[in-house]
N, CA, C and O atoms as a CHARMM CRD file, in Angstrom:
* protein
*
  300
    1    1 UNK  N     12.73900   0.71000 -17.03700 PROA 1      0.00000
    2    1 UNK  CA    13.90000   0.32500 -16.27700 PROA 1      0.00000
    3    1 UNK  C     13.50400  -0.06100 -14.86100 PROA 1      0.00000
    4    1 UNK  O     14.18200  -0.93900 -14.32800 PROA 1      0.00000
    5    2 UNK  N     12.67200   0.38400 -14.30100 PROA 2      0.00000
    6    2 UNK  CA    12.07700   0.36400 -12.95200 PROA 2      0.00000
    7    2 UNK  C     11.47300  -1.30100 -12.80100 PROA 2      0.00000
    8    2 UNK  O     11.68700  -1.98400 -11.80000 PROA 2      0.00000
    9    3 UNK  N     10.69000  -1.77500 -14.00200 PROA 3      0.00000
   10    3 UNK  CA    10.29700  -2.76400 -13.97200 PROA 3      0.00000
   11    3 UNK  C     11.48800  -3.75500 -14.13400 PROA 3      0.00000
   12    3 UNK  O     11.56900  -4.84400 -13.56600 PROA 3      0.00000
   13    4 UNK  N     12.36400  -3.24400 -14.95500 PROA 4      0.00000
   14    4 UNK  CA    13.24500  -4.40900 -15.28200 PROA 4      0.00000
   15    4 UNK  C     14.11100  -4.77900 -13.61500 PROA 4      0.00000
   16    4 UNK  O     14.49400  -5.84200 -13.12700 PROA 4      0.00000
   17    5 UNK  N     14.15400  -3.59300 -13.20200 PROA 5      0.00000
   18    5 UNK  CA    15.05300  -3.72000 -11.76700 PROA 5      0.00000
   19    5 UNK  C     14.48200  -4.35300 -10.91900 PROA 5      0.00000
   20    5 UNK  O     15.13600  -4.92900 -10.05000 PROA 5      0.00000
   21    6 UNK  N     12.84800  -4.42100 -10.95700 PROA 6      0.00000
   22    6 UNK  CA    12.22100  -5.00300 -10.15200 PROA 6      0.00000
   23    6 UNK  C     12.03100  -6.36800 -10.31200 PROA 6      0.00000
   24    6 UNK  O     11.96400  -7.12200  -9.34100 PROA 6      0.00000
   25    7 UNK  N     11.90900  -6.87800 -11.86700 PROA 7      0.00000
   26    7 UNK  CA    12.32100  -8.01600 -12.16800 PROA 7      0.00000
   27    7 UNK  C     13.96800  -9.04800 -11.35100 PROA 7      0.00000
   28    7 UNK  O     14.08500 -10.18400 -10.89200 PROA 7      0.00000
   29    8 UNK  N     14.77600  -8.07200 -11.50800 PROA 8      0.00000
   30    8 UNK  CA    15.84600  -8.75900 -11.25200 PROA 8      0.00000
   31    8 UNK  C     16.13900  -8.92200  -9.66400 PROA 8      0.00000
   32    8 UNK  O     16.92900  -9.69600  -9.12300 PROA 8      0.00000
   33    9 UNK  N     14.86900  -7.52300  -8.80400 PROA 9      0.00000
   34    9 UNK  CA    15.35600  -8.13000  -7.33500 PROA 9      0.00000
   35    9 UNK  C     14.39300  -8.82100  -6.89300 PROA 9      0.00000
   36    9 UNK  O     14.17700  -8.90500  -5.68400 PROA 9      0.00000
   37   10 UNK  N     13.55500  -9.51500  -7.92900 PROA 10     0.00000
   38   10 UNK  CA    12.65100 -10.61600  -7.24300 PROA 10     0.00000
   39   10 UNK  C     13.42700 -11.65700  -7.28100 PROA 10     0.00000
   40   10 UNK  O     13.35800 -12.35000  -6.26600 PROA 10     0.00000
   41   11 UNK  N     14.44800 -12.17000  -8.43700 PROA 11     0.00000
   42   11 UNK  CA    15.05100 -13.45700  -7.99800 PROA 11     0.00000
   43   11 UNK  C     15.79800 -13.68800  -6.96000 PROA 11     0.00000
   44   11 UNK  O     16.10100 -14.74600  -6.41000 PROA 11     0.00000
   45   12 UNK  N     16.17000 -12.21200  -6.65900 PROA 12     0.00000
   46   12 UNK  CA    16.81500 -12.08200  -4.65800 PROA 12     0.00000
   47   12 UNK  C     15.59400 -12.55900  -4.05500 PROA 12     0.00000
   48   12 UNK  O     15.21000 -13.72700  -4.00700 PROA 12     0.00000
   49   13 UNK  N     15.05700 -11.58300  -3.62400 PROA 13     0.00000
   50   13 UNK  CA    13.91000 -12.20500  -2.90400 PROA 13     0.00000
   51   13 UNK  C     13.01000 -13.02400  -3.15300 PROA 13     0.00000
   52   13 UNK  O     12.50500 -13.63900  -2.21400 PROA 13     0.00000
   53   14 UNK  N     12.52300 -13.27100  -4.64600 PROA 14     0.00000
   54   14 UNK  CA    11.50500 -14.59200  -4.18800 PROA 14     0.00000
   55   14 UNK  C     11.84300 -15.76200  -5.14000 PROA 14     0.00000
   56   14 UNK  O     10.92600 -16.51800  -5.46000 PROA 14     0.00000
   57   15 UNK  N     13.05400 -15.96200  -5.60200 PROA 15     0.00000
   58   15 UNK  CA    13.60200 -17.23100  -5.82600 PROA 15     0.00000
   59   15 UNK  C     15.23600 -17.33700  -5.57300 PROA 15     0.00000
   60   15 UNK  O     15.97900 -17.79900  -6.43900 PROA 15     0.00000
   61   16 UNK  N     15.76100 -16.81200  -4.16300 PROA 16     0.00000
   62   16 UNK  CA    16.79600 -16.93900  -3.33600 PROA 16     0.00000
   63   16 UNK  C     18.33200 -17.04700  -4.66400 PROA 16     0.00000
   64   16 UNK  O     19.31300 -17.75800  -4.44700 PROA 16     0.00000
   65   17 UNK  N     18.20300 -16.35800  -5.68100 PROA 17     0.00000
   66   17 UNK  CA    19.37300 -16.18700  -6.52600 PROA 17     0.00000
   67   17 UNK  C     20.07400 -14.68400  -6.35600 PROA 17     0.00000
   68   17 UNK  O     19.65800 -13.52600  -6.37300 PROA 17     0.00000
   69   18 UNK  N     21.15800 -15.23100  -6.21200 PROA 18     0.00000
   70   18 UNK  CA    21.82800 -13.31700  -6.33600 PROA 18     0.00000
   71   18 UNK  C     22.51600 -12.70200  -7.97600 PROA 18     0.00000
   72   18 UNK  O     23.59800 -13.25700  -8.17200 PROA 18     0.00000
   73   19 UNK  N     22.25900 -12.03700  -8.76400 PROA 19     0.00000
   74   19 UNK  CA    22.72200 -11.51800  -9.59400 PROA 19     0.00000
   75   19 UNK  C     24.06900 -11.49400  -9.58900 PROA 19     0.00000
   76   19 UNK  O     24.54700 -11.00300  -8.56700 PROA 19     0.00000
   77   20 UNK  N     25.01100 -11.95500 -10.59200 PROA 20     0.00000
   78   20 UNK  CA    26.28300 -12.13000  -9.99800 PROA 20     0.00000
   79   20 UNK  C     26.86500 -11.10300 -11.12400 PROA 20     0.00000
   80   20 UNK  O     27.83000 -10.45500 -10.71900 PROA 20     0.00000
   81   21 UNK  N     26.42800 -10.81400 -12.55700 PROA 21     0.00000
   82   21 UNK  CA    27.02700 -10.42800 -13.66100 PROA 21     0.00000
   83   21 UNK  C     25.61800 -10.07000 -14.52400 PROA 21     0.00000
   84   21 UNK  O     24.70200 -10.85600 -14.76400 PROA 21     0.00000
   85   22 UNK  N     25.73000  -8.46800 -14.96900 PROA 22     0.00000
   86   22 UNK  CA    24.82900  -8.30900 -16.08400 PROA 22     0.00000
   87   22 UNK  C     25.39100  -8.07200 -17.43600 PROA 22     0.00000
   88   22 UNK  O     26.28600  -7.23000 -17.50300 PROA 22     0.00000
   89   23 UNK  N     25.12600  -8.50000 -18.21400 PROA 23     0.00000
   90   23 UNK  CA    26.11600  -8.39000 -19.58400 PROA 23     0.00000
   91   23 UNK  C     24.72100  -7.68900 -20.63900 PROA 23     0.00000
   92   23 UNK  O     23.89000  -8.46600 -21.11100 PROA 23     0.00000
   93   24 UNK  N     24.63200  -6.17400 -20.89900 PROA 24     0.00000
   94   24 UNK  CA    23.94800  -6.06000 -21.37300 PROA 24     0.00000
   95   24 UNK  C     23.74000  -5.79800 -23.23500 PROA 24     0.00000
   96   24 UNK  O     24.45100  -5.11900 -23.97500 PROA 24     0.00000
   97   25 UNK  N     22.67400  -6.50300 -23.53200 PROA 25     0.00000
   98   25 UNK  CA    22.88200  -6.78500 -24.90200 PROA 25     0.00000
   99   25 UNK  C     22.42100  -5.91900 -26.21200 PROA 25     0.00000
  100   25 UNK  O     22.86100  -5.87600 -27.36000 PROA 25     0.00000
  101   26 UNK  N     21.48800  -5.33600 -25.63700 PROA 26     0.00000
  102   26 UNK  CA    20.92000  -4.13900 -26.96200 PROA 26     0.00000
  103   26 UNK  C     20.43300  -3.14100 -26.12700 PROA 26     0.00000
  104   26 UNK  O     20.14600  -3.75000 -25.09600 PROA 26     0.00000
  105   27 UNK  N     20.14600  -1.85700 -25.95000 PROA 27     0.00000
  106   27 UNK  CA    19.55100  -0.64800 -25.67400 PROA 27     0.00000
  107   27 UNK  C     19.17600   0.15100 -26.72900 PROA 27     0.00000
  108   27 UNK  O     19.71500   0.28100 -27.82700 PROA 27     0.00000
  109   28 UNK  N     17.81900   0.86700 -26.10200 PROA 28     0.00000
  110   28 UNK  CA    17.20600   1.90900 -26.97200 PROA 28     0.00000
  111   28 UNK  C     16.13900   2.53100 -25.84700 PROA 28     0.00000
  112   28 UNK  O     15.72900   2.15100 -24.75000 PROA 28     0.00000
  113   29 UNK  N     15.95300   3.47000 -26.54100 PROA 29     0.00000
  114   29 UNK  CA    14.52600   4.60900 -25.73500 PROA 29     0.00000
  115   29 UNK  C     13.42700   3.66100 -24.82300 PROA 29     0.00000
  116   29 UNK  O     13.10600   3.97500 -23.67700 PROA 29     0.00000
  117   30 UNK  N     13.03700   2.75300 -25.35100 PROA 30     0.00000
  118   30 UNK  CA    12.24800   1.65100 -24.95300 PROA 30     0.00000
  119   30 UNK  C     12.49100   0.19900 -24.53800 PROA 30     0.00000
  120   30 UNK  O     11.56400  -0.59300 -24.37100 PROA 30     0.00000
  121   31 UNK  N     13.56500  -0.06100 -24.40500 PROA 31     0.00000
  122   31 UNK  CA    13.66900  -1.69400 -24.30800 PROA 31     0.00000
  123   31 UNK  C     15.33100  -1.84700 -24.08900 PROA 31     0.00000
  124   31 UNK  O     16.21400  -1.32800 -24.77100 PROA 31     0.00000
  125   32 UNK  N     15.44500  -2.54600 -23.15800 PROA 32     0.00000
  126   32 UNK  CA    17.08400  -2.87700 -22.88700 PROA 32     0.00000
  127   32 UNK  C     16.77300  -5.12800 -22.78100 PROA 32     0.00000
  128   32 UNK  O     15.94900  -5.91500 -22.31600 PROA 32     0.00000
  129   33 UNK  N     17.98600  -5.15200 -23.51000 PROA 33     0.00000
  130   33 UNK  CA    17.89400  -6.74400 -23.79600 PROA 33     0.00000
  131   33 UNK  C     19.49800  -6.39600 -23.22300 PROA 33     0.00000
  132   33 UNK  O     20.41500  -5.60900 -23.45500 PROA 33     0.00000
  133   34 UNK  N     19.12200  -7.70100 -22.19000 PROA 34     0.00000
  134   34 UNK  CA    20.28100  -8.11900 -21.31700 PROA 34     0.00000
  135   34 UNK  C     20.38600  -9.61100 -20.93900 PROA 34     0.00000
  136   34 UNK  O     19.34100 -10.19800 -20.65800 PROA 34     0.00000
  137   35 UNK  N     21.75600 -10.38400 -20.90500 PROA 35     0.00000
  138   35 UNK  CA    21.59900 -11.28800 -20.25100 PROA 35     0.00000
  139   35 UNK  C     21.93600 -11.38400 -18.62100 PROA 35     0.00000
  140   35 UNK  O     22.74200 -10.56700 -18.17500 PROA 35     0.00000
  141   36 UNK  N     21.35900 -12.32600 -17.75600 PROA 36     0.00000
  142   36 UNK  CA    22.30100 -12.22800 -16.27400 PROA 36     0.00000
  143   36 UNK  C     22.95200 -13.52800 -15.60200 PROA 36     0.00000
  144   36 UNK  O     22.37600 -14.61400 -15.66900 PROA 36     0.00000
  145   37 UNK  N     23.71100 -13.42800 -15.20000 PROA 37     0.00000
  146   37 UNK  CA    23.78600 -14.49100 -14.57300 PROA 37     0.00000
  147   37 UNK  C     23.85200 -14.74400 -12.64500 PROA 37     0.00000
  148   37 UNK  O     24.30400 -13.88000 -11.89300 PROA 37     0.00000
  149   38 UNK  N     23.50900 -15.57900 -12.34800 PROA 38     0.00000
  150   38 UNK  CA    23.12800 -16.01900 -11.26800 PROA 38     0.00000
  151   38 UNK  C     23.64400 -16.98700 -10.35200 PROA 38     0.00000
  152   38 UNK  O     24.34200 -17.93100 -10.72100 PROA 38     0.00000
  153   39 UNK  N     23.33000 -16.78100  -9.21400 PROA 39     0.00000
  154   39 UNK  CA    24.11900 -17.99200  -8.08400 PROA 39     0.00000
  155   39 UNK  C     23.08300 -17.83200  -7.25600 PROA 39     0.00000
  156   39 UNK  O     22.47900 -16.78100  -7.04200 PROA 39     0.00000
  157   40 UNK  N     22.77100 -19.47000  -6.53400 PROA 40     0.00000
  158   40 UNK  CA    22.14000 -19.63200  -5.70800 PROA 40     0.00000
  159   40 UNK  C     21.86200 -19.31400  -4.23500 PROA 40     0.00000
  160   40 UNK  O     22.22200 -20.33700  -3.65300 PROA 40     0.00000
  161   41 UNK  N     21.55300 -18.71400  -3.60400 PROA 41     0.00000
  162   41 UNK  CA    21.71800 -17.76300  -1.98200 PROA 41     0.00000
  163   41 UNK  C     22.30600 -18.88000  -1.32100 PROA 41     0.00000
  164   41 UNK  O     21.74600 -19.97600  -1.28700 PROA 41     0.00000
  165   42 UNK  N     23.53800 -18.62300  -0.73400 PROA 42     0.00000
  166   42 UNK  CA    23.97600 -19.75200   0.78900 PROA 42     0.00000
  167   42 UNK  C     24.57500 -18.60300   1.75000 PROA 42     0.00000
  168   42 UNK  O     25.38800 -17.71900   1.48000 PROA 42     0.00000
  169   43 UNK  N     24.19400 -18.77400   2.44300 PROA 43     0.00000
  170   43 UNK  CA    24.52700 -18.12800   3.46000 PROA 43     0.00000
  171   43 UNK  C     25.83100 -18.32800   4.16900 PROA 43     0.00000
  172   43 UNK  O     26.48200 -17.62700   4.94400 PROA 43     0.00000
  173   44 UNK  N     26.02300 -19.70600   3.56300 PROA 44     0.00000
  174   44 UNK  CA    27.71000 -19.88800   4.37000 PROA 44     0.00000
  175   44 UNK  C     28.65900 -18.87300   3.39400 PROA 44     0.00000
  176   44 UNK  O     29.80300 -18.50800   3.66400 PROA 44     0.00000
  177   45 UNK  N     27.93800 -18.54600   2.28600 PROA 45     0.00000
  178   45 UNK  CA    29.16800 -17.90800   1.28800 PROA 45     0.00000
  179   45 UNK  C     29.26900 -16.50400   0.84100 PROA 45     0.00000
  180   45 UNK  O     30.24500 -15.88300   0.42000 PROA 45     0.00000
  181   46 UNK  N     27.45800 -15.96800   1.11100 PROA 46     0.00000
  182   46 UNK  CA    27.41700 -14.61100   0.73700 PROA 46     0.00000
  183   46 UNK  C     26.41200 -14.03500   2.08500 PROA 46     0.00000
  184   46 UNK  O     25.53800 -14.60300   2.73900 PROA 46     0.00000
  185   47 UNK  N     26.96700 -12.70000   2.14200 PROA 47     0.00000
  186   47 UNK  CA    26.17400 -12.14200   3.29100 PROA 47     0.00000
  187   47 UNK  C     25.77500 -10.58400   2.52000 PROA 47     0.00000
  188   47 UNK  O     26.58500  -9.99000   1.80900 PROA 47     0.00000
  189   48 UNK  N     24.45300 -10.10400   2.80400 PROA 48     0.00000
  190   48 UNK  CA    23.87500  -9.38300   2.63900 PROA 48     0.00000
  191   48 UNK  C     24.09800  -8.37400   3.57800 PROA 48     0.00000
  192   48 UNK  O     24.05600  -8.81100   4.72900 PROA 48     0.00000
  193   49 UNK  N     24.37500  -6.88800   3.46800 PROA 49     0.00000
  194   49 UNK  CA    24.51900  -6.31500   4.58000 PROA 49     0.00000
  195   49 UNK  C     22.93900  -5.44100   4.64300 PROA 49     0.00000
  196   49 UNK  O     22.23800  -5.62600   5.63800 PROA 49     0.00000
  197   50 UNK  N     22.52300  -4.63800   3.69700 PROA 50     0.00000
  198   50 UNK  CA    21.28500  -3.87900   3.86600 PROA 50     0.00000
  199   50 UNK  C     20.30600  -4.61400   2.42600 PROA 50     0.00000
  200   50 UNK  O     20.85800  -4.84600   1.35100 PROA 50     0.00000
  201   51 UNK  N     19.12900  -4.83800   2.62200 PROA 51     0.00000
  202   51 UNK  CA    18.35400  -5.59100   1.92000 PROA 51     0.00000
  203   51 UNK  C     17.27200  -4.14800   1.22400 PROA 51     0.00000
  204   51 UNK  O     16.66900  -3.19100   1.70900 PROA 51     0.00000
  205   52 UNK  N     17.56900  -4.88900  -0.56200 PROA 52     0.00000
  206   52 UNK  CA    16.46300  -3.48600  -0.76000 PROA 52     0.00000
  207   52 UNK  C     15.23300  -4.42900  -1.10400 PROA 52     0.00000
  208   52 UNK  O     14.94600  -5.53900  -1.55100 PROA 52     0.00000
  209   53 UNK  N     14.57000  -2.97500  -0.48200 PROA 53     0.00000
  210   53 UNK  CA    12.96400  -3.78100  -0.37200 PROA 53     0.00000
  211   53 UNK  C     11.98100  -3.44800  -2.14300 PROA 53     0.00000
  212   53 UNK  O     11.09200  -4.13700  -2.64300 PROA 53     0.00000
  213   54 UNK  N     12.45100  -2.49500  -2.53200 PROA 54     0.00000
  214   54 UNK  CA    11.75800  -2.21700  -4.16900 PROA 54     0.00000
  215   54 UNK  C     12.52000  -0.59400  -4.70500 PROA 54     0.00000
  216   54 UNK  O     12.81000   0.44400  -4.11100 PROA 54     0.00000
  217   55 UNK  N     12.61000  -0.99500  -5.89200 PROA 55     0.00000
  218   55 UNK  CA    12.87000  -0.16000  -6.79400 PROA 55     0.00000
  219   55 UNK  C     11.68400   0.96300  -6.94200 PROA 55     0.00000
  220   55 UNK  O     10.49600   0.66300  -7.05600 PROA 55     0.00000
  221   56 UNK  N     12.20700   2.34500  -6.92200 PROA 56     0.00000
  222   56 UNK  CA    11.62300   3.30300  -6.89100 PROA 56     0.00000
  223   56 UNK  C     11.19200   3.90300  -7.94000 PROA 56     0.00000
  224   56 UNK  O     11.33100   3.18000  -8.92700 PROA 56     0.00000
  225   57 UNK  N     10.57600   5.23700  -8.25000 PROA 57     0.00000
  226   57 UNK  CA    10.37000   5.78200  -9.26500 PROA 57     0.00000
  227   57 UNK  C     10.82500   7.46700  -8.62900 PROA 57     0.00000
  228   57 UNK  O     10.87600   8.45500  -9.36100 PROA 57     0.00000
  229   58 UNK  N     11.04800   7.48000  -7.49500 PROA 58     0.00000
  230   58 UNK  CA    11.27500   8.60600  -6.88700 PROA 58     0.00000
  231   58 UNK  C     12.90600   9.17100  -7.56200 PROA 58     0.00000
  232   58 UNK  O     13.86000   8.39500  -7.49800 PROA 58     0.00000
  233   59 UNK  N     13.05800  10.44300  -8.12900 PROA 59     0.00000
  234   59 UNK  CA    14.12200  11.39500  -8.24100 PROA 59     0.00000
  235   59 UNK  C     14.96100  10.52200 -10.08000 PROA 59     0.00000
  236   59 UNK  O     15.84000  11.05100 -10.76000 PROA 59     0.00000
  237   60 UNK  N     14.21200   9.03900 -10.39200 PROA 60     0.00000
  238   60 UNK  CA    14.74400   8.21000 -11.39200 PROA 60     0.00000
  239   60 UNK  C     14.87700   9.55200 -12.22200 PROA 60     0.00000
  240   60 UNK  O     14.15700  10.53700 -12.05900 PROA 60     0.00000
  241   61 UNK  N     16.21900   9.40400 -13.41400 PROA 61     0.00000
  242   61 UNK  CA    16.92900   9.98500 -14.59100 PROA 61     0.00000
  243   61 UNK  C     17.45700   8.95500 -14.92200 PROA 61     0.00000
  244   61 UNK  O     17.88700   8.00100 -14.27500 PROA 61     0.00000
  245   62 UNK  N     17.39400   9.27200 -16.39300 PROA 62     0.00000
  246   62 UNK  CA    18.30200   8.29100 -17.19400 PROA 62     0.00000
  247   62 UNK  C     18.34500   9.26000 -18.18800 PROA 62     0.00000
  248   62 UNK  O     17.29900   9.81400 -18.52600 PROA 62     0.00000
  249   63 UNK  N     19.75100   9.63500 -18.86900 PROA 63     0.00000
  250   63 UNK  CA    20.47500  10.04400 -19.95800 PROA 63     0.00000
  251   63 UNK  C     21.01700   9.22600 -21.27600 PROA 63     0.00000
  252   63 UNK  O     21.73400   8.22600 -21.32300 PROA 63     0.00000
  253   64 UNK  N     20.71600   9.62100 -21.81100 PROA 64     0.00000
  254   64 UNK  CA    21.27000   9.07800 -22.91900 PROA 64     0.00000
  255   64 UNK  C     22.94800   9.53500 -23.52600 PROA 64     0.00000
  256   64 UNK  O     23.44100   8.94700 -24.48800 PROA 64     0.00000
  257   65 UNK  N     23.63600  10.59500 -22.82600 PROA 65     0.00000
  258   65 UNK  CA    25.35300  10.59300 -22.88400 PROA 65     0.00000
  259   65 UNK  C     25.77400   9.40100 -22.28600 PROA 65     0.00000
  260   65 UNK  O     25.99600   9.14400 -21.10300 PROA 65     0.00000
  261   66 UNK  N     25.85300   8.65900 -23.37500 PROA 66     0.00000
  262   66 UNK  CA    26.77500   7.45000 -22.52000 PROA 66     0.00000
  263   66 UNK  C     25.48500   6.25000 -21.60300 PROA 66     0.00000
  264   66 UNK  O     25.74400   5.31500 -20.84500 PROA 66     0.00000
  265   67 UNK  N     24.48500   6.63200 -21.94500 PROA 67     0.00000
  266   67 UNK  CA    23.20900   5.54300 -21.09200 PROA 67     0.00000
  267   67 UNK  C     23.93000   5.46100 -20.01900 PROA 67     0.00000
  268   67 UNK  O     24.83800   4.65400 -19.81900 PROA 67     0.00000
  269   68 UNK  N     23.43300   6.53900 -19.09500 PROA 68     0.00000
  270   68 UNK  CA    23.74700   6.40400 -17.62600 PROA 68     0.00000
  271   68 UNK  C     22.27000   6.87900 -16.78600 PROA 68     0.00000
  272   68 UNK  O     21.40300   7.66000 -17.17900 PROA 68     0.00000
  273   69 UNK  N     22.33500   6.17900 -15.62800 PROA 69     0.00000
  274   69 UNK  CA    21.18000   6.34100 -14.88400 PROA 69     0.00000
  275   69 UNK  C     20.99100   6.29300 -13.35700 PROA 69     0.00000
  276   69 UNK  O     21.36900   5.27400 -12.78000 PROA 69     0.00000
  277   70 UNK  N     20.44300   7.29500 -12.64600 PROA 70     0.00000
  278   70 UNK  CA    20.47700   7.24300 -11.11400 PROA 70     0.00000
  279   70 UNK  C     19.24400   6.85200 -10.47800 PROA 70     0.00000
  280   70 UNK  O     18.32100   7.61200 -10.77000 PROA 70     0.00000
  281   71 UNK  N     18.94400   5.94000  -9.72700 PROA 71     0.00000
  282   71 UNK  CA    18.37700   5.27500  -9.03600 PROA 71     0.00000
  283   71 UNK  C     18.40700   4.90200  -8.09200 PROA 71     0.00000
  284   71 UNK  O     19.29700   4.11300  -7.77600 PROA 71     0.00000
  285   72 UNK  N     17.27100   5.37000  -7.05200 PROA 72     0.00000
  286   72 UNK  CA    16.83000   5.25300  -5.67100 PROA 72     0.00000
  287   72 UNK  C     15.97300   3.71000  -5.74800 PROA 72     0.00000
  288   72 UNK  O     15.11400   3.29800  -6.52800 PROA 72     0.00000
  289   73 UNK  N     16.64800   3.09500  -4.55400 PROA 73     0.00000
  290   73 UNK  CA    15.92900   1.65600  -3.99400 PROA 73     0.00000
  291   73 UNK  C     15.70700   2.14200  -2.69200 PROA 73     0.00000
  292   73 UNK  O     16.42600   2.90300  -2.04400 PROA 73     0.00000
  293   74 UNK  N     14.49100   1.55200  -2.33100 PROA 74     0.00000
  294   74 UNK  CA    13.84700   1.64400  -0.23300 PROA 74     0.00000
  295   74 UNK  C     14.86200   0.39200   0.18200 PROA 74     0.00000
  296   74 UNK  O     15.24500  -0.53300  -0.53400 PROA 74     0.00000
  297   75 UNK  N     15.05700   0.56800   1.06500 PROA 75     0.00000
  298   75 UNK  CA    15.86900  -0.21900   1.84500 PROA 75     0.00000
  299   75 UNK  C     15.34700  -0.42600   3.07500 PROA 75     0.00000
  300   75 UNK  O     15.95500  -1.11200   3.89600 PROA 75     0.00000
């Protein structure tokens, strides 16, 4: 999950898209298949207030009641 999160805030930061909608498609112990969709960064339209700098591994849980999960980003 850590990787996948890190996947998705590189298209913030290093191809200027913001995540607009995750629609996720299969889960299991090992592998989450998701689609996302995306919008291009303008600044006339979206403003960022605190920027995270990477997905952590610090204090991470994930449960399986209901696939829920808490996660620390550096900011």
């Amino acid at each position: 999950m850590v990787k996948w999160l890190g996947e998705i805030l590189f298209f913030q930061t290093g191809r200027d898209l913001l995540i607009q909608c995750v629609e996720i498609l299969s889960i299991s112990e090992y592998e989450l298949g998701a689609k996302l969709r995306a919008d291009p960064w303008d600044p006339d339209r979206h403003s960022i207030k605190t920027e995270i700098k990477a997905v952590t591994y610090h204090q991470i849980q994930v449960g399986q009641n209901g696939w829920e999960a808490k996660i620390i980003f550096d900011v």
